[in-house]
C-alpha positions in Angstrom: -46.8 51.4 62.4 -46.3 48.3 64.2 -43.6 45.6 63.8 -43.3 42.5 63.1 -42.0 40.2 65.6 -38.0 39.9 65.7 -37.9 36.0 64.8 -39.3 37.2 60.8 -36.5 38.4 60.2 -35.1 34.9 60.9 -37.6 32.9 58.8 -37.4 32.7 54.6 -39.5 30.9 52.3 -38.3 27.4 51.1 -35.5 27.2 48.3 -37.2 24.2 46.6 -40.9 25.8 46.3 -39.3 29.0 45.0 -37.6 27.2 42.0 -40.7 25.1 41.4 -42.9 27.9 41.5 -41.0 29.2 38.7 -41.3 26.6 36.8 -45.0 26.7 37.2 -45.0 30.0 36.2 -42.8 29.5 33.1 -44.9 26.8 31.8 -48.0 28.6 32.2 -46.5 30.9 30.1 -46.4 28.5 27.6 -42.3 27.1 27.9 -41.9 23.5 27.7 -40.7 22.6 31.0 -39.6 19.4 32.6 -39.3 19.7 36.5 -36.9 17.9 38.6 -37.5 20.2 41.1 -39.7 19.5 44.1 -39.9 16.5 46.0 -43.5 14.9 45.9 -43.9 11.3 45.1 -46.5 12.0 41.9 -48.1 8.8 42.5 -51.5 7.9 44.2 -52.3 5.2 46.8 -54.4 2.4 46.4 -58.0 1.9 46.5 -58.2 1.3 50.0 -57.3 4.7 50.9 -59.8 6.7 49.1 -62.8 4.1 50.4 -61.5 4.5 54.5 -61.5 8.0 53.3 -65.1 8.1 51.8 -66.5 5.8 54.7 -65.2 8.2 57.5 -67.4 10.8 55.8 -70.2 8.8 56.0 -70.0 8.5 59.7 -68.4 12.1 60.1 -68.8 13.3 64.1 -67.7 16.2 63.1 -66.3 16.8 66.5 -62.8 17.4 67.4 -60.1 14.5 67.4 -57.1 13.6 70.1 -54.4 16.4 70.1 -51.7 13.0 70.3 -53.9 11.3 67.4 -56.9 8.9 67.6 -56.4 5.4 69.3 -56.6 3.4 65.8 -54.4 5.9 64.0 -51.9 5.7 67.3 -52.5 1.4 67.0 -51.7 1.4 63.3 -48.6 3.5 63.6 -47.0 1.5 65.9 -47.8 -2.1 64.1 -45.8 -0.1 60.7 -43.1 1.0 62.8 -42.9 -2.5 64.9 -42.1 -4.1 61.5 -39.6 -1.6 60.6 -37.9 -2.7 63.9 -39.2 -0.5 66.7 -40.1 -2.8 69.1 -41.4 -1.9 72.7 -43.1 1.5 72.1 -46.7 1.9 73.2 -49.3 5.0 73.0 -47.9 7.6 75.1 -44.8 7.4 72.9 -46.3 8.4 69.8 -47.3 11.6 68.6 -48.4 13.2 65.7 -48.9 16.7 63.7 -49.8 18.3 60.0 -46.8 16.5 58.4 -43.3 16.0 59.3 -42.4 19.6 58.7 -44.8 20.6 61.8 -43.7 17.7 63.5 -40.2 18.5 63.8 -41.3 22.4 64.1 -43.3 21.3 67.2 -39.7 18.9 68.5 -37.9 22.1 67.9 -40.0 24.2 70.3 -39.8 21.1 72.6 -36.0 20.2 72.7 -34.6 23.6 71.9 -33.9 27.1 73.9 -33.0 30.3 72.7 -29.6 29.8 71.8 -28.8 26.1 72.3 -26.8 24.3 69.5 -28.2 22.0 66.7 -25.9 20.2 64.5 -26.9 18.3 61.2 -24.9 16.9 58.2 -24.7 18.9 54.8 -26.0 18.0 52.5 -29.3 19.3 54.8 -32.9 19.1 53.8 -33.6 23.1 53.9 -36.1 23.4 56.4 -33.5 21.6 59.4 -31.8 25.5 59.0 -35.2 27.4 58.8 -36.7 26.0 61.8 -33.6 26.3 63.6 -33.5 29.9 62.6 -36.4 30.8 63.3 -36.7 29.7 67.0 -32.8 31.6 67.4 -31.0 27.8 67.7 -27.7 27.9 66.9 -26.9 25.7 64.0 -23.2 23.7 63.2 -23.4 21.8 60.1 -21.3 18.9 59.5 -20.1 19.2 55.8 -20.1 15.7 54.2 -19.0 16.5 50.4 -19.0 13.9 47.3 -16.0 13.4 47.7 -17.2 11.0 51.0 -20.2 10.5 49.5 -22.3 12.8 51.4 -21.9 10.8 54.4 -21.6 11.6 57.9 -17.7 9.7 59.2 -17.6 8.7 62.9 -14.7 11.7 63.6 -17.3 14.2 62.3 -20.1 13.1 64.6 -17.5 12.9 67.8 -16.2 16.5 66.7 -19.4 17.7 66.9 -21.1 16.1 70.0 -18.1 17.4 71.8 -19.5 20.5 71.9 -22.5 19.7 73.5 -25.3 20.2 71.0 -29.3 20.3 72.6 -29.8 17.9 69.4 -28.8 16.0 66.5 -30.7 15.6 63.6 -29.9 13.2 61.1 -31.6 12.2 57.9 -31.6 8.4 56.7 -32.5 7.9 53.6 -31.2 11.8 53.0 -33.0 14.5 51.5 -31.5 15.9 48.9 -28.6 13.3 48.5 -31.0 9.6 48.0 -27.9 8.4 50.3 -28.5 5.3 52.8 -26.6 4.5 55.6 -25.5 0.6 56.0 -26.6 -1.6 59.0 -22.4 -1.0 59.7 -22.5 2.7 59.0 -25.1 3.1 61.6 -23.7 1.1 64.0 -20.0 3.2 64.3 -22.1 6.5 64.4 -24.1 4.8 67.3 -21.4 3.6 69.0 -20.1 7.2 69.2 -23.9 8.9 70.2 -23.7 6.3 73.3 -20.7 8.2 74.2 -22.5 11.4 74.8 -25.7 11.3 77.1 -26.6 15.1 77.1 -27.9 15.1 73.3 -31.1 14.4 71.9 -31.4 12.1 68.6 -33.9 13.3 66.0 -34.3 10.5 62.7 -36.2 12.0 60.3 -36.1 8.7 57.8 -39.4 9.4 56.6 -38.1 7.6 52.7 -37.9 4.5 55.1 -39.6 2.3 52.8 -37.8 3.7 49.9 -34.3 1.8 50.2 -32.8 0.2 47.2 -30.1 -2.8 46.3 -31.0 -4.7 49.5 -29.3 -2.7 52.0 -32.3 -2.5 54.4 -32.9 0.3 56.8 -31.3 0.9 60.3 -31.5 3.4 62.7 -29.0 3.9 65.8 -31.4 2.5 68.2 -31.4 -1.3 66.8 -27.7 -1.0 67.3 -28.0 0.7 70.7 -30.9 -0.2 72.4 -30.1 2.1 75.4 -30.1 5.7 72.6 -34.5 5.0 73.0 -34.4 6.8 76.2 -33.2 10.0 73.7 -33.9 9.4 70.2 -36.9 10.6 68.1 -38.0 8.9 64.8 -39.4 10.9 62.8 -41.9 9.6 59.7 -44.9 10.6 57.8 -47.6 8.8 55.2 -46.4 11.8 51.9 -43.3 10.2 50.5 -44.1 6.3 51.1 -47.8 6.1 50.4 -48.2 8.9 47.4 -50.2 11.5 50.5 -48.3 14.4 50.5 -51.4 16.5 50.7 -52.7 14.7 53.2 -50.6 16.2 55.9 -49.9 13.8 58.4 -46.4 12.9 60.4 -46.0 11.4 63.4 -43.2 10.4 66.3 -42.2 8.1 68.0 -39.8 8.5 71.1 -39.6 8.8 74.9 -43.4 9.8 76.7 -42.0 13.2 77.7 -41.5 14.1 74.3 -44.5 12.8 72.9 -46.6 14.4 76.1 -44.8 17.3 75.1 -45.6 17.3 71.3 -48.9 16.5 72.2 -49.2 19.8 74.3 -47.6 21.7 71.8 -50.8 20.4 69.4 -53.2 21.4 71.8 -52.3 25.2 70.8 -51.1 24.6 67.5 -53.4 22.4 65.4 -55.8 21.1 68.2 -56.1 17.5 65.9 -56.2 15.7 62.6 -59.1 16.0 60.7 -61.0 12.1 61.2 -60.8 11.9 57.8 -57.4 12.2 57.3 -56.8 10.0 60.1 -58.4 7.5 58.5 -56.9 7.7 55.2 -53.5 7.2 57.1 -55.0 4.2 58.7 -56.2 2.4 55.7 -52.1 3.6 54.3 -50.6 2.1 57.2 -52.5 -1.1 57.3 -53.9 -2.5 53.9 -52.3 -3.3 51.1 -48.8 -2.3 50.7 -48.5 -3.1 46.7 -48.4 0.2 45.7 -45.6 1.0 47.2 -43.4 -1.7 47.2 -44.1 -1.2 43.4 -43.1 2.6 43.3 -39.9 1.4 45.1 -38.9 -0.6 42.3 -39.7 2.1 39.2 -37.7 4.6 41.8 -34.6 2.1 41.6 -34.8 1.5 37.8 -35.3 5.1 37.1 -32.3 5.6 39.6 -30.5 3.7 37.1 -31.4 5.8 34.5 -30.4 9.2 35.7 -27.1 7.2 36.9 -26.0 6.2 33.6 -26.8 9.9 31.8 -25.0 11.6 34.3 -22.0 8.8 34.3 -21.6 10.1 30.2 -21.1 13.7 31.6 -17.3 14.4 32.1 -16.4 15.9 35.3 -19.7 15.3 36.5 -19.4 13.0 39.6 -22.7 11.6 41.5 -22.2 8.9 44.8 -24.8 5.7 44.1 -28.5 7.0 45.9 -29.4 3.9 47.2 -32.7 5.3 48.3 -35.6 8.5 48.2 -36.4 9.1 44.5 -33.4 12.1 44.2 -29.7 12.3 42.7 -27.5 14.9 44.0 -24.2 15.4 41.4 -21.3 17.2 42.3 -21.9 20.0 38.8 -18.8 22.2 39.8 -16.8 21.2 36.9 -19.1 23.9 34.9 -18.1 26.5 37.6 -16.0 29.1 35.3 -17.9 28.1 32.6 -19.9 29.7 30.2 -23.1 28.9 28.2 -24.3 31.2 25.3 -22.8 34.0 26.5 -23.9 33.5 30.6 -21.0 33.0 33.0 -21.7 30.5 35.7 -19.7 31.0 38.4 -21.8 29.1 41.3 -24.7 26.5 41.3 -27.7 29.2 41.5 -25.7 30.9 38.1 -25.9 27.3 36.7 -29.9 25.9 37.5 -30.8 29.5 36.3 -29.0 29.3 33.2 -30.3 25.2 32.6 -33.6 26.9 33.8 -33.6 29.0 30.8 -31.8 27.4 28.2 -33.1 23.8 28.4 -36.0 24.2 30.4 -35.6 22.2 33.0 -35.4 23.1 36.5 -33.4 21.9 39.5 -32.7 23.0 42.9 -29.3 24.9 43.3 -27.3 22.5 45.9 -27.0 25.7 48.2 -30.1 25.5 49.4 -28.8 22.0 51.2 -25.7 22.7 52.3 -23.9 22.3 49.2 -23.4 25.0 46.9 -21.1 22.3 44.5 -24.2 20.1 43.7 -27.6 20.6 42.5 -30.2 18.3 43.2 -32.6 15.9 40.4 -35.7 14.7 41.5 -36.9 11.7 39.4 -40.7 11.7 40.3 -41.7 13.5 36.6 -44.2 11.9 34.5 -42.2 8.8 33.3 -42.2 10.2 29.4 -40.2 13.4 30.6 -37.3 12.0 32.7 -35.2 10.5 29.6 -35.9 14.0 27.4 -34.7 16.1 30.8 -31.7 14.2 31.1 -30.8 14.7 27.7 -31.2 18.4 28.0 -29.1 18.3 30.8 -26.7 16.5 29.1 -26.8 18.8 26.0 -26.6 22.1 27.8 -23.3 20.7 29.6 -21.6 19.6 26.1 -22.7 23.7 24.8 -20.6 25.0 28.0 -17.3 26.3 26.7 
């Protein structure tokens, strides 16, 4: 019988749609179950969106679109990232694909060879290590525990672009952590990518928009205008305007990379459906109430989770200043037992929570960071107080 090609062996289904998939099924099978498990915004844009949507229809071509995305969509993309501070970039520097996770696929089979090194910080959002699996890059993770606040240091980065990675990735606001870097932060680790030439810069900040407490968002090129020529920003419409389903992510960086994204979309996805395209228009250019508003209940209910966690002994959680996720350090329940199970890692304890209480997380393994497990706050409002309590109950049973 024939095989299947080498590189499956490589590639695994995501972590985080596992665990919510089982909390679909429990529920369906009639459990009461709150998920903090998978990452969507569970919110819906404005108005504007659905009519763009409803009017492209009307005046469907049906035809097929730009492989590098339709002028307007290209146009609209660049006034959103011009006022995020990326100043200078035109067309040919812009690209897009089916979301950010076939974005950065597509960047991967651009800026990587068989074998070439990748390094990211840990905490990681899973896919960084699947992709890179998958296309047989070599992968060096930069642990960055609680105890540092899941932040990347200066000496880490140097360490590790010493060895002359293909590319960085880095992830600002971070996915799993809800960690933002300062305008200072960003600065020192820019001052050390300047240093090394040979690496490309891949900023996948597609919670952009989703900063808390004032502290703004920064990326290494408004501190080092010269990193342009080598750095790739990475964002999408899911996250910030409620679309996840609408699949659509898009770069911005130097023309080569964009050409060659673009090429890549010729064989891979040909285009983005018009009406999709102009959905994302409409998100990128009307009104922007709706999520300036979600950014605000995401901050309050980041004080919520905050405070029930803060009554948890041994439990210890850096401030997310940004995203919609909390990522506590749980390994005070490692050696634990609850009802009889022994929890001796954070897959033993989200399993156990899982079961017990009914609420589901993902095990911080599946980032990096097998101490943590990660809360994502998106739930129907009327859940999120009852699932912390749950939490908070099952860690007072542990004995």
């Amino acid at each position: 019988m024939p095989q299947l090609a080498q590189r499956m062996g490589r590639a695994k289904p995501s972590a985080i749609m596992v665990i919510a998939e089982t909390a679909k099924q429990l529920k369906a099978a009639g459990r009461d179950i709150i998920s903090f498990s998978i990452g969507v915004p569970n919110f819906l844009p404005g108005e504007h969106v659905y009519a763009a949507a409803r009017q492209s229809l009307s005046h469907d071509s049906g035809q097929y679109g730009s492989n590098r995305g339709s002028d307007a969509l290209l146009d609209a993309f660049l006034k959103h990232i011009e006022a995020l501070g990326f100043t200078g970039y035109g067309r040919l520097n812009v690209s897009i694909g089916i979301g950010a996770k076939q974005v950065l696929y597509n960047l991967a089979e651009a800026l990587l060879n068989d074998g070439d090194e990748i390094c990211f910080p840990a905490p990681y959002w899973t896919t960084y290590h699947d992709i890179a699996d998958i296309v047989g890059a070599k992968v060096n993770v930069l642990h960055c525990g609680s105890e540092q606040h899941y932040k990347l240091t200066p000496r880490q980065l140097e360490t590790a672009l010493a060895r002359k990675p293909k590319v960085f990735l880095f992830n600002n606001p971070s996915n799993p952590s809800g960690m933002v870097y300062t305008r200072e932060e960003i600065a020192a680790l820019a001052n050390v990518l300047a240093q090394y030439p040979d690496t490309w810069i891949v900023t996948d900040d597609i919670y952009n928009s989703m900063v808390f407490d004032g502290i703004g968002y920064h990326n290494f090129v408004f501190a080092r205008p010269e990193l342009r020529e080598r750095l790739i920003f990475v964002d999408s419409i899911s996250k910030t305007y409620g679309m996840p389903g609408w699949r659509v992510g898009l770069i911005a960086g130097p023309e080569q990379v964009a050409k060659a994204v673009t090429t890549l979309n010729s064989n891979h996805i040909t285009s983005v459906p018009e009406v999709v395209a102009a959905a994302a228009i409409a998100a990128f250019s009307g009104p922007q109430d709706v999520p300036q508003a979600k950014c605000k209940e995401f901050a309050q209910r980041r004080d919520v989770v905050l405070a029930a966690l803060a009554k948890i002994s041994g439990v210890v959680c850096p401030r997310p200043q940004g995203a919609f996720y909390a990522f506590p350090d749980i390994s005070v329940a490692f050696g634990k037992s609850h009802n009889g199970t022994r929890i001796e890692t954070d897959v033993d304890f989200c399993a156990a929570l899982l079961g017990a209480k009914g609420v589901a997380c993902v095990p911080g393994s599946a980032f990096g960071e097998p101490r943590a497990m990660r809360i994502s706050y998106t739930c129907p409002a009327a859940q999120l107080e009852p699932g912390l309590a749950r939490i908070t109950e099952f860690f007072a049973e542990l004995s």
